[in-house]
C-alpha positions as CSV (number, residue, x, y, z in Angstrom):
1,X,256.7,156.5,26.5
2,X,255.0,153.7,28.2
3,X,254.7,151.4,25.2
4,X,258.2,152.1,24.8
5,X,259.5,151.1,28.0
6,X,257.2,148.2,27.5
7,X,258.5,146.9,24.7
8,X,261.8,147.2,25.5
9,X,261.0,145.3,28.6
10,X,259.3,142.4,26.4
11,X,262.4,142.5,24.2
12,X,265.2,142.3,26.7
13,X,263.9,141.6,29.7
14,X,261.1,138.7,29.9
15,X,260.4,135.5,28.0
16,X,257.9,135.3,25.1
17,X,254.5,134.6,26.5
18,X,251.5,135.1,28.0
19,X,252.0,136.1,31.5
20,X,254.7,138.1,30.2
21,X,252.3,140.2,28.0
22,X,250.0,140.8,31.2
23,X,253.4,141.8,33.5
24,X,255.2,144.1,31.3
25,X,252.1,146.9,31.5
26,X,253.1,147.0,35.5
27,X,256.6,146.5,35.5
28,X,256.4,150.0,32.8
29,X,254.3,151.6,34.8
30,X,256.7,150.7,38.3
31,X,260.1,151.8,36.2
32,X,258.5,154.8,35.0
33,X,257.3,155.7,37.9
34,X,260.7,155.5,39.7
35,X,262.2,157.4,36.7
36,X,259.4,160.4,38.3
37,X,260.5,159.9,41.8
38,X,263.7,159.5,41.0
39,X,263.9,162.7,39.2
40,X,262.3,164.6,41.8
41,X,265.5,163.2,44.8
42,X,268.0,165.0,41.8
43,X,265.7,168.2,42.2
44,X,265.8,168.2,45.5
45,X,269.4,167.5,45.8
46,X,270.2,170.1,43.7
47,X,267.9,172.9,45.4
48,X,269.1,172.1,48.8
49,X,273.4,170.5,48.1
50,X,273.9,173.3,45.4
51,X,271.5,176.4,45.6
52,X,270.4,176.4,49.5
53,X,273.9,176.1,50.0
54,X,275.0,179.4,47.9
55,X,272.0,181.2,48.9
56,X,273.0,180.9,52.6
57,X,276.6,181.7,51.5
58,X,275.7,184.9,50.3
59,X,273.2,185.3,53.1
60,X,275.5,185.6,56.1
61,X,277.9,188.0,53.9
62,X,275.5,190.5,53.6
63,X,275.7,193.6,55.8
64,X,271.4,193.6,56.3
65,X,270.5,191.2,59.5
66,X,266.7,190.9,58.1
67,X,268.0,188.2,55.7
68,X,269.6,186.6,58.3
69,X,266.6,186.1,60.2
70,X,264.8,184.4,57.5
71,X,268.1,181.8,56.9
72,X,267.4,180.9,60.7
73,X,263.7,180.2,60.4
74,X,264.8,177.8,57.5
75,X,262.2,180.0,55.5
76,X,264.5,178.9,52.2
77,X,265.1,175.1,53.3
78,X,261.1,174.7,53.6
79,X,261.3,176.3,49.9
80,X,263.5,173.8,48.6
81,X,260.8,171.4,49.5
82,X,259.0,172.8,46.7
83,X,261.5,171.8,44.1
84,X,260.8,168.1,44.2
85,X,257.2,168.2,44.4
86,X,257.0,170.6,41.4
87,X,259.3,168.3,39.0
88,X,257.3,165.0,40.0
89,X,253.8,167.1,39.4
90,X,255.1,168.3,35.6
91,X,257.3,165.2,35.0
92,X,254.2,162.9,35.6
93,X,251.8,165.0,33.1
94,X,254.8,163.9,30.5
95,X,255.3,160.5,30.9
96,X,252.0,159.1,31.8
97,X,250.2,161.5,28.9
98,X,248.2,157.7,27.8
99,X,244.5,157.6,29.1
100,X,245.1,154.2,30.5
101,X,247.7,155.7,32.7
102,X,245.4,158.3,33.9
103,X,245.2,156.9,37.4
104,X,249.2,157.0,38.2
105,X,249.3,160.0,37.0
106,X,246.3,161.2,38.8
107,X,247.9,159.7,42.1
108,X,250.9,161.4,41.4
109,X,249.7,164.8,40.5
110,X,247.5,165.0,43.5
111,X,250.3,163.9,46.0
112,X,252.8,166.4,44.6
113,X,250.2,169.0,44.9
114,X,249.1,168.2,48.3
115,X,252.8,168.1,49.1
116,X,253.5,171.2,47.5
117,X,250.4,173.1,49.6
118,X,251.9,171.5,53.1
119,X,255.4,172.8,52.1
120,X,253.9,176.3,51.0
121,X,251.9,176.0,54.7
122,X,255.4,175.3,56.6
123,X,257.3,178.7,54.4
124,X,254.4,180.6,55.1
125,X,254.5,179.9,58.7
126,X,258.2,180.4,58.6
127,X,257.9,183.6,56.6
128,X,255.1,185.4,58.6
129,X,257.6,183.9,62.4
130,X,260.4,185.4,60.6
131,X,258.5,189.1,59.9
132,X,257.3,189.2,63.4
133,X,261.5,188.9,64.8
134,X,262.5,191.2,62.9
135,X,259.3,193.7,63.6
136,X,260.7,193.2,67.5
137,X,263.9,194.3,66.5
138,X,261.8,198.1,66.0
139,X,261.2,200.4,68.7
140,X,258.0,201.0,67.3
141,X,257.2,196.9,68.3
142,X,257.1,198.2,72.1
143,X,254.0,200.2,71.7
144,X,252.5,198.4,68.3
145,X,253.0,194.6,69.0
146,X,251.7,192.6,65.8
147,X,252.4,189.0,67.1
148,X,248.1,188.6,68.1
149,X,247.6,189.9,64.2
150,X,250.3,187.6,62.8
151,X,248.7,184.5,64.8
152,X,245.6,185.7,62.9
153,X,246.9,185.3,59.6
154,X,248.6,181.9,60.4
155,X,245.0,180.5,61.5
156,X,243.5,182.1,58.4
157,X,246.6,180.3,56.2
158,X,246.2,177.2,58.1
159,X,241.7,176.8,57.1
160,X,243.0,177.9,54.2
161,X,245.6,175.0,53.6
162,X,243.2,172.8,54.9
163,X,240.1,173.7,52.4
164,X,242.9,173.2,49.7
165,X,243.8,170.0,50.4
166,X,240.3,168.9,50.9
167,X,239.5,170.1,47.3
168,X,242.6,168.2,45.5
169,X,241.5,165.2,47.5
170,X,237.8,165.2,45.9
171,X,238.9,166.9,42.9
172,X,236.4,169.7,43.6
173,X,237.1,173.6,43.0
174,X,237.7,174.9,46.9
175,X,234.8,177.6,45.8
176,X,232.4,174.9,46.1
177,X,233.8,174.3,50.1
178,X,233.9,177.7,50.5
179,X,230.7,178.4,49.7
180,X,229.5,175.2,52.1
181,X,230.6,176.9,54.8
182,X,228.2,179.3,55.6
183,X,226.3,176.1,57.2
184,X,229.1,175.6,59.4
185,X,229.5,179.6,60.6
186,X,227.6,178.7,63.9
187,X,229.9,175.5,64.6
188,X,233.3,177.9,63.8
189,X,232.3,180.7,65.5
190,X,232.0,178.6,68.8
191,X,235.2,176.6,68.4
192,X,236.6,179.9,67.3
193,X,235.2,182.0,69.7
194,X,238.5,182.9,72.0
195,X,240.5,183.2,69.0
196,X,237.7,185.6,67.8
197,X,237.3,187.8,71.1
198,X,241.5,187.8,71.4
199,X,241.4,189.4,68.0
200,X,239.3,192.2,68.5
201,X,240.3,192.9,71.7
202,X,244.0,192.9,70.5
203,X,243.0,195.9,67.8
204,X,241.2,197.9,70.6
205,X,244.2,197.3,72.8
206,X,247.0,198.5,70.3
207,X,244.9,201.2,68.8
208,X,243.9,202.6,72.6
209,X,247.5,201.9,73.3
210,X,246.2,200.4,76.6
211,X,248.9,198.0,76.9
212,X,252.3,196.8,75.8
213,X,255.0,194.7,76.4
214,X,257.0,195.5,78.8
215,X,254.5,197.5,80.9
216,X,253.7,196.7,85.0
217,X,250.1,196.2,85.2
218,X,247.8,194.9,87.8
219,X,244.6,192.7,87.3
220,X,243.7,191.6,91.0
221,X,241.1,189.1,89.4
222,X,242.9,187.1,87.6
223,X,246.0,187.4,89.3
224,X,248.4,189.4,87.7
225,X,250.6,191.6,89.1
226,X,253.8,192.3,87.1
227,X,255.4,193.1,83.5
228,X,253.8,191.8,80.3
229,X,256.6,190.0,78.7
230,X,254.4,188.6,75.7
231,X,250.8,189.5,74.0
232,X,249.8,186.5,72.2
233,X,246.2,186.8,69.8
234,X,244.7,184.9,73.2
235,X,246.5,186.0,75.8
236,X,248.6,188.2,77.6
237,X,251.7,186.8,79.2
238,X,252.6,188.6,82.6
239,X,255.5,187.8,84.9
240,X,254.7,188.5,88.7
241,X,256.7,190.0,91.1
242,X,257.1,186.6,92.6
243,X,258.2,185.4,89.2
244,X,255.1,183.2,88.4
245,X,253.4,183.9,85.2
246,X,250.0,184.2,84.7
247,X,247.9,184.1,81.6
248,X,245.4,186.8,81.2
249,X,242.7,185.8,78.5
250,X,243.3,189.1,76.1
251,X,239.6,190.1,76.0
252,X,239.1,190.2,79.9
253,X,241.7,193.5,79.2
254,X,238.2,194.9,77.8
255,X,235.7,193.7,79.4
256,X,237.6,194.0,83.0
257,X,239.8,196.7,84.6
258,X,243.3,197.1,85.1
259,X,245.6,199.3,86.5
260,X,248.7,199.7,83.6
261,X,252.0,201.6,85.7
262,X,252.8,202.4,82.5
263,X,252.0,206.3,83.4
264,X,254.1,206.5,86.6
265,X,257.0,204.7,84.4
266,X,257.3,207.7,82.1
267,X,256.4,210.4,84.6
268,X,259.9,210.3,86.2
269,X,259.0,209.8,89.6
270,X,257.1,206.8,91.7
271,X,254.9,207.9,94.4
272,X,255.1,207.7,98.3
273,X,252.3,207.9,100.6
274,X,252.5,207.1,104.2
275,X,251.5,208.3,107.4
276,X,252.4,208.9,110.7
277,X,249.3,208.7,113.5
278,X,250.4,210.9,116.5
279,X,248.8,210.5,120.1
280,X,246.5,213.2,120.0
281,X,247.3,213.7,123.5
282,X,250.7,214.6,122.9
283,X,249.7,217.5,120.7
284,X,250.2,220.9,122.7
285,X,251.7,224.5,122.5
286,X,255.4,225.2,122.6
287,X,257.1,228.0,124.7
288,X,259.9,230.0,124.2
289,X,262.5,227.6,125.4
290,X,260.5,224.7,123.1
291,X,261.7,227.3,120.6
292,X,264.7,228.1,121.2
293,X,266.0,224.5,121.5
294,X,263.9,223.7,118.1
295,X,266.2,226.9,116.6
296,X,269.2,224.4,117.1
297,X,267.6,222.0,114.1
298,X,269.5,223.3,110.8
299,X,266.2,222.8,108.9
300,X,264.2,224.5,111.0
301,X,265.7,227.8,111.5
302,X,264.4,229.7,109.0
303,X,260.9,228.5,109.3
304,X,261.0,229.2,113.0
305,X,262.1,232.9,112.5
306,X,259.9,233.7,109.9
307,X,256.6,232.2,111.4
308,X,257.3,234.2,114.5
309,X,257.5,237.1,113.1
310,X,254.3,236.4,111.1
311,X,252.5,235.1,114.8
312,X,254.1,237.9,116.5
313,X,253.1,240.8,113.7
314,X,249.3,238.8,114.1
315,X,249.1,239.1,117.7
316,X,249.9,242.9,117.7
317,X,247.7,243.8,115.2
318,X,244.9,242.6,116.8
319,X,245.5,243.3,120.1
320,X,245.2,240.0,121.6
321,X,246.2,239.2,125.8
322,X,248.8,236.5,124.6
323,X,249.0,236.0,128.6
324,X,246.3,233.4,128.2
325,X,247.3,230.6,125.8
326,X,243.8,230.3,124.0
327,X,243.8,234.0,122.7
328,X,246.3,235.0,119.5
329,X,248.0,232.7,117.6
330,X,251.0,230.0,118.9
331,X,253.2,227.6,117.2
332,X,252.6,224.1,117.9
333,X,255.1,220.9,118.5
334,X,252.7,219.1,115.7
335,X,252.8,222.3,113.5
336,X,256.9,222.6,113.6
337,X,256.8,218.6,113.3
338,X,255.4,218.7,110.0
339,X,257.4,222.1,108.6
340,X,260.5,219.8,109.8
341,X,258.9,216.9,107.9
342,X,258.4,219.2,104.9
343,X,261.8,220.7,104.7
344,X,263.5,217.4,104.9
345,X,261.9,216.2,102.2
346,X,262.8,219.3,99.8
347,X,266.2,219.1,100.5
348,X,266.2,214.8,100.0
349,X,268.6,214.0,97.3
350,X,266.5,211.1,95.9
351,X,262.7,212.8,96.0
352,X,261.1,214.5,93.1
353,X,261.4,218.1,93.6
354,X,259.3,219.0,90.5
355,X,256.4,216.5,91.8
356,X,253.8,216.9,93.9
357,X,256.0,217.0,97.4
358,X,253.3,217.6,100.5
359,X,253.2,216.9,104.0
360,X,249.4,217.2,105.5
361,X,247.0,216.3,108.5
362,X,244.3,213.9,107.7
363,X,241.2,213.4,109.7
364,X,241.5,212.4,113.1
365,X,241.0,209.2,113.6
366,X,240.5,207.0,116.9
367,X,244.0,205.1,116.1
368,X,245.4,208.9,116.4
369,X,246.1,211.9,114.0
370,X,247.3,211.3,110.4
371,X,250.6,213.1,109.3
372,X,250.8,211.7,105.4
373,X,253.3,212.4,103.9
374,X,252.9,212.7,100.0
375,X,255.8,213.2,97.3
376,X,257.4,211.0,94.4
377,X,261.3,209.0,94.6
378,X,263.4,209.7,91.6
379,X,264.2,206.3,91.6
380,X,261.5,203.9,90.2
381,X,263.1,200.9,90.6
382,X,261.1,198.4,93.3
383,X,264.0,198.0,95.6
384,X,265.3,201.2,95.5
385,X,261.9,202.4,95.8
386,X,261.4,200.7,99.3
387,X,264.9,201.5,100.7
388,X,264.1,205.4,100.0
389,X,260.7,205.6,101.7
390,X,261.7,203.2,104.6
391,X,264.8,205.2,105.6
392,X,262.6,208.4,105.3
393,X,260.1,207.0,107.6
394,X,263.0,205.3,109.9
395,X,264.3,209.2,110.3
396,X,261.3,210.8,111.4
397,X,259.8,207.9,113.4
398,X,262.8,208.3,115.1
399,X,262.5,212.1,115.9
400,X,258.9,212.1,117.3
401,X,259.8,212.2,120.7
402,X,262.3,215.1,120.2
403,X,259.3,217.5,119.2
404,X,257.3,216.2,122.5
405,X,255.1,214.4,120.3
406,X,254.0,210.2,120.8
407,X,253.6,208.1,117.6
408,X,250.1,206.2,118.3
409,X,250.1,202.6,118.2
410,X,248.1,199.6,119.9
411,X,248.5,198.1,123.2
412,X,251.1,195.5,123.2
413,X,251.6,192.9,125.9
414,X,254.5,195.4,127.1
415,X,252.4,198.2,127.4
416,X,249.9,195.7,129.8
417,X,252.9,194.4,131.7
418,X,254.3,197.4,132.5
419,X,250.8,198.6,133.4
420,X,250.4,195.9,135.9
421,X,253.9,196.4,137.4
422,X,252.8,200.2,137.9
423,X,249.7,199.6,139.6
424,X,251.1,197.0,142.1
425,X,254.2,199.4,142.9
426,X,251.6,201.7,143.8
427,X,249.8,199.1,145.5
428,X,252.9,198.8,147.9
């Protein structure tokens, strides 16, 4: 085809002489190579004018949404690419078949081939993107995220493009690179060695189930205190309560602890544990007109009667002198203080009856005695959460006093003043 084009360029186009003889080889060469270029534009107007067009027609007119998602990460349009690069590689093996045109077509061959692996790169990137949006479209994502092991792949995609285009550049098989780097192992195991660590750590993480997206963890060390909103092949992505986001490196999640919430999220409940420290010197015995006035609380009544008659029922069966306070049994304003504590928490409308629901001493202490109380909110929500426990402890901080009983607390600067007015009124 050359010799053709070249004499018709001799015949019609250029004078008969020498320099014509020596320009008509190149000015051949340059048409026909046009004609290949030119060839590939119409191949890549027609994949992308004509059948990207109907194929994205069709596309948003079907009822599935999976093909949708691969029309949005232009998955087909970086296919088209491929049409234009594959007419100039065949269409330059036919006209330039002449061994003195081996070098254009050499140069041709090995661009549209190169082009042709960096297209294929971009629809495999596209491809494996568009698998991982429509995986998070599963419930199943939730506990099973695959976005670390789809990283993975694109890295492995992205050496191998890489090695590839190496090979067509140097005209060597890509077995001979691949077997060359065994000498470079030590080199890519350093540079690679996050991306390494992040990968295995991301299959003992999913197949332990340790930790998801979406779950409240806490990993004082590094930070993070909040929900994972992303787990990367590298990293986990967590959004404190303070909305900051911190980066955990995805193998520290091995090789550290942390506390997942996950567990409490599920159980239905979200625990409370506070305490109440009560001047032990408030602590004391209650008569029968502490009682009867206690008979008056609506929660209490019950408890009141039927712990009498079991004190009462102890007392006479052993024969006691109940004249003296130290022999028999007695009810005291601490005791009744925590069976008032109890029963207001069973009959709460927003704590876990079906959860642990306790109210205990602890150890004495020299800030006072303990009274914790332990039980679970049905709400888990933070804010709700607080509001729940805080108007529990507002109510029976507030109530103390009506049991005889003095919540323990520091010295203030109003406790000294009022000391120093005391002692200089006796003073007078």
């Amino acid at each position: 085809m050359n010799e053709i084009v070249k004499n018709w360029i001799l015949e019609n186009m250029l004078p008969a002489n020498s320099m014509s003889q020596e320009l008509a080889p190149l000015l051949s060469l340059l048409f026909l190579g046009l004609v290949v270029f030119a060839l590939g534009f119409i191949a890549n107007l027609i994949a992308k004018r004509y059948i990207l067009t109907w194929l994205s027609y069709f596309i948003t007119r079907t009822k599935n949404k999976w093909d949708d998602v691969f029309l949005d990460r232009k998955v087909f349009n970086r296919l088209s690419h491929m049409a234009p690069a594959v007419v100039i590689y065949l269409a330059a093996g036919v006209i330039f078949p002449e061994a003195e045109e081996h070098l254009v077509e050499l140069l041709m061959k090995k661009g549209a081939l190169i082009y042709m692996i960096l297209a294929g790169l971009l629809v495999v990137n596209s491809f494996f993107s568009a698998v991982s949006e429509i995986y998070a479209n599963f419930e199943v994502s939730k506990n099973r995220p695959i976005k670390g092991y789809i990283q993975a792949i694109k890295i492995i995609v992205y050496l191998f493009a890489i090695i590839l285009v190496i090979s067509t550049l140097i005209d060597r098989s890509p077995l001979i690179l691949l077997s060359g780097l065994g000498a470079l192992t030590a080199v890519l195991l350093l540079v690679f060695k996050d991306t390494i660590l992040g990968f295995v750590a991301g299959i003992q993480l999913a197949s332990n189930n340790m930790v998801r997206q979406g779950d409240w963890i806490s990993m004082p060390k590094h930070g993070a205190d909040g929900d994972v909103i992303e787990v990367t092949l590298t990293t986990i992505k967590v959004q404190n309560w303070d909305k900051t986001i911190t980066y955990v490196p995805i193998y520290s999640m091995i090789s550290d602890s942390f506390a997942n919430w996950r567990g409490m999220a599920e159980s239905g409940g979200r625990r409370i544990v506070r305490s109440i420290k009560i001047d032990m010197t408030s602590i004391a015995f209650v008569d029968n007109a502490d009682l009867a006035e206690f008979r008056k609380i609506h929660l209490l009544k019950d408890y009141l009667d039927e712990k009498d008659r079991e004190i009462q029922e102890f007392n006479r069966k052993t024969g006691v002198d109940t004249s003296n306070l130290v022999n028999g049994r007695r009810q005291t304003n601490v005791g009744i203080f925590r069976a008032y504590a109890l029963a207001y928490l069973r009959q709460h409308a927003m704590i876990h009856q079906e959860m642990t629901l306790l109210v205990r001493q602890l150890q004495p202490e020299p800030n006072g005695l303990p009274i914790q109380l332990y039980c679970f909110s049905k709400d888990q929500r933070w804010a709700f959460y607080e509001d729940i426990q805080s108007d529990i402890m507002d109510h029976l901080l507030a109530i103390v006093p009506l049991f005889g009983l003095r919540v323990f607390q520091q010295p203030t600067g109003q406790d000294v003043r009022m000391l120093g007015l005391t002692s200089a009124a006796d003073a007078k």
